[in-house]
C-alpha positions as CSV (number, residue, x, y, z in Angstrom):
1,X,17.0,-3.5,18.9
2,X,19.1,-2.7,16.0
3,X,17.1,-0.5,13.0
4,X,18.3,-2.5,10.5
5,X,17.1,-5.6,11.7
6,X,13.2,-3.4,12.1
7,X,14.0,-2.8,8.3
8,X,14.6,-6.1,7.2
9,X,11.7,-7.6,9.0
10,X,9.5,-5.1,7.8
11,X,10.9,-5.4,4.2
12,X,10.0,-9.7,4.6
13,X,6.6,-8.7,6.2
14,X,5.8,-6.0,3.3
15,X,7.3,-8.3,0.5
16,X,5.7,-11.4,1.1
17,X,2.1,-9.6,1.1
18,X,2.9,-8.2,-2.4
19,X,4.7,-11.3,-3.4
20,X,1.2,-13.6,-2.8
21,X,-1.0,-10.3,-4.5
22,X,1.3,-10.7,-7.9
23,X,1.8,-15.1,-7.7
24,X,-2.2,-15.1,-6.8
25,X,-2.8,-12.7,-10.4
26,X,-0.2,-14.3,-11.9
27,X,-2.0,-17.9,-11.5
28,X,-5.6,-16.0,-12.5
29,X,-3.9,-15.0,-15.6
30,X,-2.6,-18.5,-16.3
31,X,-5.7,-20.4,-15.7
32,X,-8.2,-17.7,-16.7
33,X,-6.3,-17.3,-20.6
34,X,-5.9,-20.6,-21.7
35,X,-4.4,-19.9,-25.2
36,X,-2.1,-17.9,-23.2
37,X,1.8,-19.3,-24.6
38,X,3.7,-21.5,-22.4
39,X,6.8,-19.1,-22.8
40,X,4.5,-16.0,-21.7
41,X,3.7,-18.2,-18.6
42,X,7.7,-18.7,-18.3
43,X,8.2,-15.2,-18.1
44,X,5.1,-14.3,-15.7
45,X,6.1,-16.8,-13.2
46,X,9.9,-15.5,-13.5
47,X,8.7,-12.3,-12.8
48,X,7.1,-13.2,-9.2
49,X,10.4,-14.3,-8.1
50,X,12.2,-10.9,-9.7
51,X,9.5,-9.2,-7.4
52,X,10.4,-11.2,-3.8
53,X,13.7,-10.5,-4.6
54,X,13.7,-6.9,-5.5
55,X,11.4,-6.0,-2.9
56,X,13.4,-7.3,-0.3
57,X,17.0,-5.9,-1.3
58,X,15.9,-2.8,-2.9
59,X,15.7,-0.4,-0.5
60,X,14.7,2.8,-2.6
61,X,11.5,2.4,-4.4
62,X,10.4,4.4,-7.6
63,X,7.9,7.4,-6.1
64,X,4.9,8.5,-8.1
65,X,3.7,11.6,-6.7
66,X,0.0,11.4,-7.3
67,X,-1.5,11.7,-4.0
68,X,-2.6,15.1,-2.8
69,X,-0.2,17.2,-0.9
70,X,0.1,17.3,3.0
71,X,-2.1,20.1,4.2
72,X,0.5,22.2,6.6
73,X,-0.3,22.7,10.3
74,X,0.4,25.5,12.2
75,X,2.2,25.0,15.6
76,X,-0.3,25.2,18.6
77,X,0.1,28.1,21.3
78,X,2.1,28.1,24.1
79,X,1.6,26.1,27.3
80,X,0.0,23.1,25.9
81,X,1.3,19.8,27.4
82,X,4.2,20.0,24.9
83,X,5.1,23.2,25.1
84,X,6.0,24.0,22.1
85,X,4.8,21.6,20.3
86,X,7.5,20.0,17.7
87,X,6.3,20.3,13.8
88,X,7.9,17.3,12.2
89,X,8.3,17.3,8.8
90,X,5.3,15.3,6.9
91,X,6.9,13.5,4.3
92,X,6.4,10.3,1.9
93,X,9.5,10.6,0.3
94,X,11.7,7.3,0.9
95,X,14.3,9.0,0.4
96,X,14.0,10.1,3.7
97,X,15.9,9.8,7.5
98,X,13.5,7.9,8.0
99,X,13.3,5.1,5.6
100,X,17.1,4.9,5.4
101,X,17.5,1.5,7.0
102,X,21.1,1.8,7.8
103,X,20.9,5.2,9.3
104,X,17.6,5.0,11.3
105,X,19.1,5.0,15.0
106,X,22.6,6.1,16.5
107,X,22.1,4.0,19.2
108,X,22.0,0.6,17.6
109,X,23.2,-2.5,19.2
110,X,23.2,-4.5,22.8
111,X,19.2,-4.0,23.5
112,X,18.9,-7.8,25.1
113,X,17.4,-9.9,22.8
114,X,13.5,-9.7,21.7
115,X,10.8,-11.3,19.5
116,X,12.5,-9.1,16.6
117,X,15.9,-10.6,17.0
118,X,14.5,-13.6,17.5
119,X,12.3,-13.6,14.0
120,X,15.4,-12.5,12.5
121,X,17.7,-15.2,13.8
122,X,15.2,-17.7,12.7
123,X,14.9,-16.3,9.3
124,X,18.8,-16.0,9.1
125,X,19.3,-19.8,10.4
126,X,16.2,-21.0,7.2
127,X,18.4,-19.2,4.9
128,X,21.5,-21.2,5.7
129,X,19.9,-24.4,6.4
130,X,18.5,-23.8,2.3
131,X,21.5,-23.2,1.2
132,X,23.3,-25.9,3.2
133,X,20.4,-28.1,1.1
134,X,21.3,-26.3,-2.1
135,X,25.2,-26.6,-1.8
136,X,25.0,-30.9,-0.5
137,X,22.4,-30.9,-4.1
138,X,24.8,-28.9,-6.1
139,X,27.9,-31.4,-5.3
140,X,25.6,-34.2,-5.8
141,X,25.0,-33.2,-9.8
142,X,28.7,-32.6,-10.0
143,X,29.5,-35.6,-9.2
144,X,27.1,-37.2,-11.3
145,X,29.2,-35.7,-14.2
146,X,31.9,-36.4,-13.0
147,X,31.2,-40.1,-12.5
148,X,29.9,-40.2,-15.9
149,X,31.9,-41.4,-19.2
150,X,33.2,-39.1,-22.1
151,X,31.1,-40.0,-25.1
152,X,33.2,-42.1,-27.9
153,X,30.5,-42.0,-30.2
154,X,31.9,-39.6,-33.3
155,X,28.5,-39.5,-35.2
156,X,26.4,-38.0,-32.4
157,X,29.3,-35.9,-31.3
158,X,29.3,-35.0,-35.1
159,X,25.7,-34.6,-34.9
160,X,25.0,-32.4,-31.6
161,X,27.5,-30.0,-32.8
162,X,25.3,-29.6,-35.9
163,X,22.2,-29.2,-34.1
164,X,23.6,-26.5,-31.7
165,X,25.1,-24.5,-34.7
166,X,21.6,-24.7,-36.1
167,X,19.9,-23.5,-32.9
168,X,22.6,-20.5,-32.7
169,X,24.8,-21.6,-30.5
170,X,28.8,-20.7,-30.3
171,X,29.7,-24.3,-29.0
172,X,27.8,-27.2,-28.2
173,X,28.0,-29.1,-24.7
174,X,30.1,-31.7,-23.4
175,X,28.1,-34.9,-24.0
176,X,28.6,-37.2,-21.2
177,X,27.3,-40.7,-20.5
178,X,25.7,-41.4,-17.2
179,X,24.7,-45.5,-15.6
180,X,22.5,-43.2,-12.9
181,X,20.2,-41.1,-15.0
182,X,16.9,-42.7,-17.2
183,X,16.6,-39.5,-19.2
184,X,18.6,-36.9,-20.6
185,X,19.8,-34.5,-18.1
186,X,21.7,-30.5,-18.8
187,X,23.4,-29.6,-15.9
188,X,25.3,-26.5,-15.2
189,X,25.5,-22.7,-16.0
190,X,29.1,-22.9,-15.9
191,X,30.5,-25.5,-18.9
192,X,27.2,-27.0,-19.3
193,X,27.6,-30.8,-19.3
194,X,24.6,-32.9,-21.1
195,X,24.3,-36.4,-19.6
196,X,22.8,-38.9,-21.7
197,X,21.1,-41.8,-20.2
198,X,23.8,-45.0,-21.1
199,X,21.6,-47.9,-20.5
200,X,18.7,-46.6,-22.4
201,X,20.9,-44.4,-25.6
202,X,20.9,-48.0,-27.6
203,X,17.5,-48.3,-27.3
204,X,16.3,-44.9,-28.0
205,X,15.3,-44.7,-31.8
206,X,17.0,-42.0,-33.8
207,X,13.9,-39.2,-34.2
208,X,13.4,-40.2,-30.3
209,X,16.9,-38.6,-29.9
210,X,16.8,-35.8,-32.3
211,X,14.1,-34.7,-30.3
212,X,15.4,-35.1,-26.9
213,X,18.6,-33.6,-28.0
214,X,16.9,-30.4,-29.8
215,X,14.6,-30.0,-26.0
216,X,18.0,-29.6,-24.3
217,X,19.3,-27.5,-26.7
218,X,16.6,-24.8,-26.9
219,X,17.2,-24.4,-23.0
220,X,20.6,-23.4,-23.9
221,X,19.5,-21.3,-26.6
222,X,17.1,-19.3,-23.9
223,X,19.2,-19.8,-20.9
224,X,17.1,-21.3,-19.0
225,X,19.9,-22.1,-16.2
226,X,20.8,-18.4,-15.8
227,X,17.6,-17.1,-16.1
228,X,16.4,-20.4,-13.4
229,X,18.9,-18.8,-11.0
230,X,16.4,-16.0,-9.5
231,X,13.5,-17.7,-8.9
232,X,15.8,-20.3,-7.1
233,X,17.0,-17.3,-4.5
234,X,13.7,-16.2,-4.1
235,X,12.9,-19.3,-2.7
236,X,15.9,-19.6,-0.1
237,X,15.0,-15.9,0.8
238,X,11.0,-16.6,1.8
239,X,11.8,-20.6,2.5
240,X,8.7,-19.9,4.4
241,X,6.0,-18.5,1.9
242,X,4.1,-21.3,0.0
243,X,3.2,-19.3,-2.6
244,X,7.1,-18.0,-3.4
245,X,7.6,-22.1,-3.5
246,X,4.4,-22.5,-6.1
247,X,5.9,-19.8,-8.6
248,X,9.0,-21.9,-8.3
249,X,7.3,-25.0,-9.6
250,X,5.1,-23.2,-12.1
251,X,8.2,-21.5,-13.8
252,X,9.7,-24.9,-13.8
253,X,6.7,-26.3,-15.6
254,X,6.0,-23.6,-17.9
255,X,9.5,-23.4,-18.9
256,X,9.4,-27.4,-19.9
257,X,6.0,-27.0,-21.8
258,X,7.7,-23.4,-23.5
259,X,10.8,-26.1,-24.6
260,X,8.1,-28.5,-25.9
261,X,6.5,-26.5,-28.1
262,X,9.9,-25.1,-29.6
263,X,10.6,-28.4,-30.0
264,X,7.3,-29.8,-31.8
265,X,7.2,-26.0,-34.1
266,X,10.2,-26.9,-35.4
267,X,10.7,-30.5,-35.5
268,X,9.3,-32.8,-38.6
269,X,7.8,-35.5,-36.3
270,X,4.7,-34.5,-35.2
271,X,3.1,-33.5,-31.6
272,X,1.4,-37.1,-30.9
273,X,5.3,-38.5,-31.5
274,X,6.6,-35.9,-28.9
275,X,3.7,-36.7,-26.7
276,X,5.2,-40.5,-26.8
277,X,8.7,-39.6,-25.9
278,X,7.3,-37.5,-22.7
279,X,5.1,-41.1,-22.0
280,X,8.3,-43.0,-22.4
281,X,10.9,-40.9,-20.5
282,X,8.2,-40.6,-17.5
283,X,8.7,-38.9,-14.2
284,X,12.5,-38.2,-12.5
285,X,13.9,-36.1,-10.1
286,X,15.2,-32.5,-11.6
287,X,18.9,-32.4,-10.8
288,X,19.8,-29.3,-8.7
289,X,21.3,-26.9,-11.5
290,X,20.2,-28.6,-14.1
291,X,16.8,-29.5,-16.6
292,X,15.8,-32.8,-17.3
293,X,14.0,-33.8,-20.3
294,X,11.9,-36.4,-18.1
295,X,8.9,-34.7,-15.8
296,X,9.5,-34.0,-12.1
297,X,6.2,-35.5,-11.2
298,X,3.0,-37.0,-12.4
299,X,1.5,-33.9,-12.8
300,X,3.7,-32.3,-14.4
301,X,4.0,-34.7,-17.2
302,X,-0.2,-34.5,-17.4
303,X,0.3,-30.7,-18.0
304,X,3.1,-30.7,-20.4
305,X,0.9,-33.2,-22.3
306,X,-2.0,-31.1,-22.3
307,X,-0.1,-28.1,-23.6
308,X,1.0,-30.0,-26.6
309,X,-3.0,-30.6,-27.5
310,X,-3.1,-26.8,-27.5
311,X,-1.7,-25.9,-30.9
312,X,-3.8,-22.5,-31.2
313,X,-1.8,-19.4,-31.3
314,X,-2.1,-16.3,-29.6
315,X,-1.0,-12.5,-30.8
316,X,2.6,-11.1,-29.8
317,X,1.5,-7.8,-29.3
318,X,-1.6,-9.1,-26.3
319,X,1.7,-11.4,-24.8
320,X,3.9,-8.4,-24.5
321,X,0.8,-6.2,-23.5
322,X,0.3,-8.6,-20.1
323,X,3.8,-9.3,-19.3
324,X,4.3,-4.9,-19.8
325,X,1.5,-4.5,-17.4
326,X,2.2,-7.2,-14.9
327,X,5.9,-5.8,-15.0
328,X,5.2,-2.0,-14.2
329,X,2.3,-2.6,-11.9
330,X,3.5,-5.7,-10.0
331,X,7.0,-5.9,-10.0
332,X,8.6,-2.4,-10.4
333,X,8.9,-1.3,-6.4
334,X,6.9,1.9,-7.2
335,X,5.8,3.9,-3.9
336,X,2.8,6.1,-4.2
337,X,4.1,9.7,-2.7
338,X,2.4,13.3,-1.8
339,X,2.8,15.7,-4.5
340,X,5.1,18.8,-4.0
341,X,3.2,21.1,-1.7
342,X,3.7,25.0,-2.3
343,X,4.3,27.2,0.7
344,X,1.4,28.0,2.7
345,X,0.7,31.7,3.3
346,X,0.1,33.4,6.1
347,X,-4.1,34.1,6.9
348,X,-4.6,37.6,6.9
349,X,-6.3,39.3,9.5
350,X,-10.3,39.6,8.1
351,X,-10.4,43.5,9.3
352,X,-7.6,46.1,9.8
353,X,-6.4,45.8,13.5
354,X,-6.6,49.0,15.4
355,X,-4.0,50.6,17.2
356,X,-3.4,48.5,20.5
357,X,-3.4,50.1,23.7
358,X,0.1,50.4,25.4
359,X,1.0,47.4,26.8
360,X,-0.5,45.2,24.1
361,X,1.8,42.3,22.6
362,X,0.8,40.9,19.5
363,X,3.4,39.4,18.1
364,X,3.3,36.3,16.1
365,X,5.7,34.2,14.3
366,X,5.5,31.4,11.7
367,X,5.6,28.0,12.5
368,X,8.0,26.1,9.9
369,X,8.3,22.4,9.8
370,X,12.0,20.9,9.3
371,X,13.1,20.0,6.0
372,X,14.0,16.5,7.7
373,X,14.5,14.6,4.0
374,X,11.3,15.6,2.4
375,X,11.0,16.0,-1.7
376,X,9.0,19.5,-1.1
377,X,9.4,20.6,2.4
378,X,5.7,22.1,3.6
379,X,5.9,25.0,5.4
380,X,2.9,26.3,7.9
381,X,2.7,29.9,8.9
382,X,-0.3,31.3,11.4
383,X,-0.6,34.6,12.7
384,X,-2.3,35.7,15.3
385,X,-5.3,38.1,15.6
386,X,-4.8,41.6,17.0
387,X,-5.8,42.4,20.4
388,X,-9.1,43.8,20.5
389,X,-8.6,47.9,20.8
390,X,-11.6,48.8,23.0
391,X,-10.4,46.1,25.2
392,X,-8.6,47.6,28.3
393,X,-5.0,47.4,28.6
394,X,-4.6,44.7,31.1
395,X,-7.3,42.1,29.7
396,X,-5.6,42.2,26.3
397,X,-1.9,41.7,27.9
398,X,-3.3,38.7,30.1
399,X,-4.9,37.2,27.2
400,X,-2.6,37.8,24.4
401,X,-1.2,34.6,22.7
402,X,2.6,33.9,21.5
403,X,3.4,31.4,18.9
404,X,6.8,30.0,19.0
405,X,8.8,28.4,16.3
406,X,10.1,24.7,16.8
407,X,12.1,22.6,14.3
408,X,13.1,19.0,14.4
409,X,15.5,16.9,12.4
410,X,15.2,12.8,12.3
411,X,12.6,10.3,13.1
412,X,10.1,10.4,15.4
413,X,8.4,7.1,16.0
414,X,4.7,6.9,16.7
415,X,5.0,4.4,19.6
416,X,6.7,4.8,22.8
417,X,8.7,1.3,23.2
418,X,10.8,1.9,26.9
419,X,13.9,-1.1,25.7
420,X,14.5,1.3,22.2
421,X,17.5,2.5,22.3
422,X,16.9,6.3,21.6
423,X,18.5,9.9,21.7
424,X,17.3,13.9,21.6
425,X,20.0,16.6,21.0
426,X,17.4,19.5,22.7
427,X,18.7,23.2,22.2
428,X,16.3,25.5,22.7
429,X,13.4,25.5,20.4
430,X,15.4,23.4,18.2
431,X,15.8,19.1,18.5
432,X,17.5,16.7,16.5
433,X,16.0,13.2,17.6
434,X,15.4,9.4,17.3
435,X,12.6,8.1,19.5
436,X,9.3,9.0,20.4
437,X,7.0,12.1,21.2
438,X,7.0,10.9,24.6
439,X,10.7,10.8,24.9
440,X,10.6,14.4,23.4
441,X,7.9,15.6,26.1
442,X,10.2,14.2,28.6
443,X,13.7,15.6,27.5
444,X,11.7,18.9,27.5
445,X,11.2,18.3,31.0
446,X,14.7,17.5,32.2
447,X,15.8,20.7,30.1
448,X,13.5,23.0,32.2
449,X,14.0,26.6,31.5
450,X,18.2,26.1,30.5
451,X,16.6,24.7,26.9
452,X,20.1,22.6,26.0
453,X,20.4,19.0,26.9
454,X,21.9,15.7,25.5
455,X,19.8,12.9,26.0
456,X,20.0,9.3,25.1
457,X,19.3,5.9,26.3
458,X,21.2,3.2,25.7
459,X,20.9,-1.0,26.6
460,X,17.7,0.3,28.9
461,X,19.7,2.8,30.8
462,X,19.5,6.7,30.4
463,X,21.8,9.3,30.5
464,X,22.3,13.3,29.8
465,X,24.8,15.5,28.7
466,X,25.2,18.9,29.5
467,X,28.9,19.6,28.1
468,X,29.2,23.0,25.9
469,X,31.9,20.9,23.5
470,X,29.8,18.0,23.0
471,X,27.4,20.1,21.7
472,X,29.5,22.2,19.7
473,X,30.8,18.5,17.7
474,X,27.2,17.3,17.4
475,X,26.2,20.7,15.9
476,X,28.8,20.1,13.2
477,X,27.9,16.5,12.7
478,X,24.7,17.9,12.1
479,X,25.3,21.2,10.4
480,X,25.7,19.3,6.9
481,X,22.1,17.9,6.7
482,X,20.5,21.5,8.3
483,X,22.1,23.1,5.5
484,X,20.5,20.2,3.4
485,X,17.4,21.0,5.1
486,X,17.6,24.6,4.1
487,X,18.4,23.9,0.5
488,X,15.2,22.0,0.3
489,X,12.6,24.4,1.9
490,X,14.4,27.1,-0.8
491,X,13.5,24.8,-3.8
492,X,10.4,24.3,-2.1
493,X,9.5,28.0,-1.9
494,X,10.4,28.1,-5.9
495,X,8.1,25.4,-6.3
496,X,5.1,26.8,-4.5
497,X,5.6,30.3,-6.9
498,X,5.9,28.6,-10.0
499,X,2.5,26.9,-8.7
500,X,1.0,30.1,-8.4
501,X,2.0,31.4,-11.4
502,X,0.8,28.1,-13.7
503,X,-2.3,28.8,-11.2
504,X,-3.3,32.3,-12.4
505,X,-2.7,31.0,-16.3
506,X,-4.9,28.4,-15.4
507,X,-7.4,31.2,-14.5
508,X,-7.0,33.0,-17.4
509,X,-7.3,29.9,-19.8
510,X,-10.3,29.1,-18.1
511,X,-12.1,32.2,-18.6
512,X,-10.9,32.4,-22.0
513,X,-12.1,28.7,-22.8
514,X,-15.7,29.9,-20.8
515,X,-15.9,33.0,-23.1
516,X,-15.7,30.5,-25.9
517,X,-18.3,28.3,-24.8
518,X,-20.4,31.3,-24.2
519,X,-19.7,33.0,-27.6
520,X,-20.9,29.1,-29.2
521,X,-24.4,29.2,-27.5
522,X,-24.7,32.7,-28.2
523,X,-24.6,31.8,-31.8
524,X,-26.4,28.4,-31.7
525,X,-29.4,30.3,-30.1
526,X,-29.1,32.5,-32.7
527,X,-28.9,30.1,-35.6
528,X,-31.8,28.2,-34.1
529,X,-34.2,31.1,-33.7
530,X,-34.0,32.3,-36.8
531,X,-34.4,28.8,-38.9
532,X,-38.2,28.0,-39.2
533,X,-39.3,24.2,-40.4
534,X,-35.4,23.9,-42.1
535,X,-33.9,22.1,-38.8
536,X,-31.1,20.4,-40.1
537,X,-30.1,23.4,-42.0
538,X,-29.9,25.4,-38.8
539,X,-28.4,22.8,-37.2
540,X,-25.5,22.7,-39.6
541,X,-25.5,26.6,-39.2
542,X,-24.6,26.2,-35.5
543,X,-22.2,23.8,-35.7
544,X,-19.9,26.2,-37.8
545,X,-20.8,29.1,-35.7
546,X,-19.6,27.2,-32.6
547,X,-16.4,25.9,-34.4
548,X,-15.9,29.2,-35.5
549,X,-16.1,30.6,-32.1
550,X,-13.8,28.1,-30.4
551,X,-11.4,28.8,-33.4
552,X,-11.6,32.2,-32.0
553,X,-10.4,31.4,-28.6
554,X,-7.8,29.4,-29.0
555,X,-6.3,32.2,-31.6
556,X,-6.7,34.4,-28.5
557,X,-5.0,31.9,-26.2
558,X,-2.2,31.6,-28.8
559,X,-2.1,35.3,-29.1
560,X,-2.0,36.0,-25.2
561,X,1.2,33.4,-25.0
562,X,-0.5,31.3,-22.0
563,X,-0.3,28.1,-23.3
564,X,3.5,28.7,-24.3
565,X,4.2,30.0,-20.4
566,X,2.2,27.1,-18.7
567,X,4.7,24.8,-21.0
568,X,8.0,26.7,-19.7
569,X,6.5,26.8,-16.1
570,X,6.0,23.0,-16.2
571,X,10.0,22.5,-17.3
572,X,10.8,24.8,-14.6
573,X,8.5,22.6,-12.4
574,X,10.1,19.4,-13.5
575,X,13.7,20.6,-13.6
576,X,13.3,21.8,-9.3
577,X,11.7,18.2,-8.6
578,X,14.9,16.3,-10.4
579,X,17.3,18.9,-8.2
580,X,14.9,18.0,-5.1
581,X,15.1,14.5,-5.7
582,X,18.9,14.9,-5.7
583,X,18.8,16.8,-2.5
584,X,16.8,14.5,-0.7
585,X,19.3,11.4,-1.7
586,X,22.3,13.7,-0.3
587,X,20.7,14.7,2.7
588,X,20.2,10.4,3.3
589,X,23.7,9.8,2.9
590,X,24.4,12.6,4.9
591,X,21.9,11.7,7.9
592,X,23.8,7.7,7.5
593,X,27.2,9.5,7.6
594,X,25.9,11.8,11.1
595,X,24.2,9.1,13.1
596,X,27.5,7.0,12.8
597,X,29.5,9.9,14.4
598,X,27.1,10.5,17.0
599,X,26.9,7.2,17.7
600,X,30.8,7.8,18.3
601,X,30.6,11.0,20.5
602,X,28.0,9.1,22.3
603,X,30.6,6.3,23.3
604,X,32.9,8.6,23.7
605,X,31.0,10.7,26.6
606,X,30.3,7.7,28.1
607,X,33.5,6.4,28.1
608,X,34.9,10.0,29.8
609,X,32.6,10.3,32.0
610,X,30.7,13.3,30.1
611,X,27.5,11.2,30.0
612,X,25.9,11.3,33.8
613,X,23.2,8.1,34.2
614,X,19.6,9.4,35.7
615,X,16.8,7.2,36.6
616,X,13.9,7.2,34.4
């Protein structure tokens, strides 16, 4: 099963959740603040579709790193069941191999179809059978307009143009007359057209007009037919979540009662007038593209009705204070990500090892995890204890333990799924891979003691390649995101000593600020014993004396140049995480650009007979 369409499902799956979380706070907000404006409700509505839509086609979240840094782990001795065990790089970055949808497997394509492809093909064919609806309503309003007569009437024509110069406009719209509509209709982003309804415009008295013809013009004022645009894709996107469907409608709504009250703030005529015109233009369908003046449905028009009744006003600053905070925290894609993590170092032995006896190996090297795509690569080192020197000779050589270094490069998935299409470029301690630990354990296997193998399986079938060359072009596919790799665990060795050194100033301004304290109770014990029945006296004494002795240390901390250095160190700090960030969106494009050649050298072996098929 293709990667990309495991992204895209997961993106739907992940979306929708945090699309109800935000439309079921977004209706709280609305119903639980009920002086809350109608054009604040406009906007919070809008912003649940902004959300669906930007969660599902933006791929590359904003990363906050405030969780705690991964804790590295040391590699685990030789001769376990994977032997040596593979250290994969523990990241959160999305910047990652791993989150890159596009570039998550080489092997993508023919795996027979499966409940995946299936969810996708269903979600694919609602999309298009939405749109389908959208494009058959779209040519329906079109031809409503175009069915409908110029206006001859000079005076209104006169008259609108007025109106929209007054309400900012560059050019009013095309007024149209229309034997199929009972209430004013503006359809269009494109050359808006207003309709006009032609058997009921001699009837309509002239404040009854002005008003209807001001509602349609404040839409265009606030664009309500561009800005209507988004929360209409959101729905043909999630044609399947209610709640995506219910913003819809309640941005709709709120956007009719926001109109309403431009109109009544500004008109002469008064809100029980307006009210009227609402009663007497009742309910009619919306036109696709379009706004009507007259209500889409019963309730609806109960709602815009109550809004007028609610004439209190409510601060600008508290409006833009909730749609600010449901903005950042709801809508902006923002990931939560491990902070940087300094290099570990290597546990000392607790006593001085002895001299070992001849014979003795105690040898030890670091286990270092890839620098797959990670923002701070962590890096584990463990170092074995020396033998034991009144130990004999051949105990301590039977027992002595060897740590070997392993590194690995891609994605390693936490399930073992036998139909995935999957590969492991195995050299030696060193792996480049997409697929699962089990797949690694049993590459390992097929290697034996040679160490080099080409492994991949493809359509359910597996098959191995041991051909120096092929090797040689995959190591060059691969040599750009190593050196990546390499970049990354430098910046991240940077990073862990500038840690340290803002560390130790944090030490010093602690005991500096711990001095101060103890300096103040020094002198507010003082200042106390010697005052007799004159409390408040003494207690104004040791006040000063304890301002007097913080004064003191924060001269001495301005003296000693700590706070100046933990200040720099925190530029230097946030200068290597922008150049790490950088590296880790290289080292994705490269990883995208690599797993499309292998996928080609792949092909290719197969094709000349390079790849042998095994059984599994």
């Amino acid at each position: 099963m293709s990667p990309m369409i495991e992204a895209l499902l997961w993106r739907l799956g992940a979306t929708s959740v945090q699309t109800a979380v935000l439309a079921l706070a977004v209706w709280a907000l609305c119903r639980g603040v009920r002086r809350l404006p109608a054009t604040t409700q406009t906007w919070l509505w809008w912003l649940v579709g902004v959300q669906a839509v930007i969660g599902l086609l933006w791929n590359a979240p904003l990363q906050l790193p405030v969780l705690p840094a991964a804790t590295p782990t040391p590699a685990l001795i030789a001769g376990d069941s994977l032997a040596p065990m593979v250290m994969a790089n523990a990241t959160a970055s999305g910047a990652s191999a791993v989150a890159s949808a596009g570039a998550a497997d080489v092997l993508q394509g023919a795996s027979g179809p499966s409940w995946a492809l299936w969810l996708a093909a269903l979600w694919v064919a609602g999309v298009a059978v939405m749109a389908l609806g959208t494009v058959r309503a779209y040519r329906r309003s079109r031809a409503l307009v175009r069915a409908a007569a110029p206006c001859t009437d000079r005076a209104l024509v006169a008259a609108l143009r007025m109106a929209a110069e007054a309400h900012g406009l560059s050019q009013p719209p095309e007024i149209r007359l229309s034997q199929q509509i009972a209430s004013p209709q503006l359809i269009g982003p494109w050359r808006p057209v207003l309709l006009l309804p032609a058997a009921r415009l001699p009837h309509m008295a002239d404040d009854d007009l002005d008003m209807a013809l001001t509602h349609e013009l404040i839409h265009l004022r606030r664009r309500d037919l561009w800005w209507g645009l988004l929360p209409s894709l959101a729905q043909h996107l999630f044609f399947f979540h209610p709640l995506v469907h219910l913003a819809a409608r309640e941005y709709a709504t709120a956007r009719e009662a926001a109109c309403d009250a431009a109109v009544v703030a500004g008109h002469r005529h008064c809100r029980h007038d307006y009210g009227r015109l609402l009663l007497q233009l009742g309910v009619a369908p919306r036109p696709h593209g379009g706004v009507a003046s007259a209500s889409p449905s019963f309730l609806s028009l109960k709602r815009r009705l109550l809004m007028l009744q609610n004439p209190t006003s409510f601060p600008r600053f508290g409006a833009a204070l909730i749609l600010g905070a449901v903005a950042i925290t709801g809508v902006l894609p923002l990931r939560l990500v491990a902070m940087p993590a300094a290099p570990a170092v290597a546990a000392a032995s607790a006593a001085a090892p002895a001299k070992p006896a001849a014979g003795v190996s105690s040898t030890a090297a670091p286990a270092t995890a890839a620098a797959a795509a990670a923002a701070a690569p962590a890096t584990a080192a463990a170092t074995a204890a020396p033998a034991n020197a009144a130990a004999p000779a051949a105990a301590a050589s039977s027992t002595s333990q060897t740590f070997t270094t392993t590194s690995t490069h891609g994605q390693i998935n936490l399930s073992h799924d036998p139909d995935r299409d999957a590969y492991v470029l195995l050299q030696g301690n060193d792996s480049v891979m997409n697929g699962s630990v089990d797949d690694l354990k049993h590459v390992r296997r097929l290697a034996g003691k040679d160490g080099q193998l080409m492994w991949f399986r493809k359509d359910g079938k597996q098959y191995v390649v041991r051909d120096p060359d092929t090797f040689k072009r995959l190591n060059a596919v691969y040599a750009p995101v190593t050196k990546l790799g390499q970049a990354q665990g430098a910046l991240g060795e940077r990073q862990g000593e500038l840690g340290e050194q803002q560390g130790e100033l944090g030490a010093q301004m602690g005991e500096l600020g711990a001095r101060a304290a103890d300096a103040a109770a020094k002198h507010v014990n003082a200042s106390l014993l010697d005052t007799d029945a004159h409390t408040q006296q003494a207690a104004e004494r040791a006040a000063r004396e304890a301002e007097r002795a913080v004064r003191q240390a924060e001269q001495a901390m301005q003296r000693s140049g700590a706070q100046q250095r933990m200040q720099a160190l925190a530029r230097q700090q946030a200068a290597l995480a922008t150049e790490q960030a950088d590296l880790s969106s290289q080292q994705a494009a490269a990883s995208a650009r690599a797993d499309k050649e292998a996928q080609r050298i792949m092909r290719e072996a197969i094709a000349q007979g390079l790849a042998t098929q095994i059984e599994g």
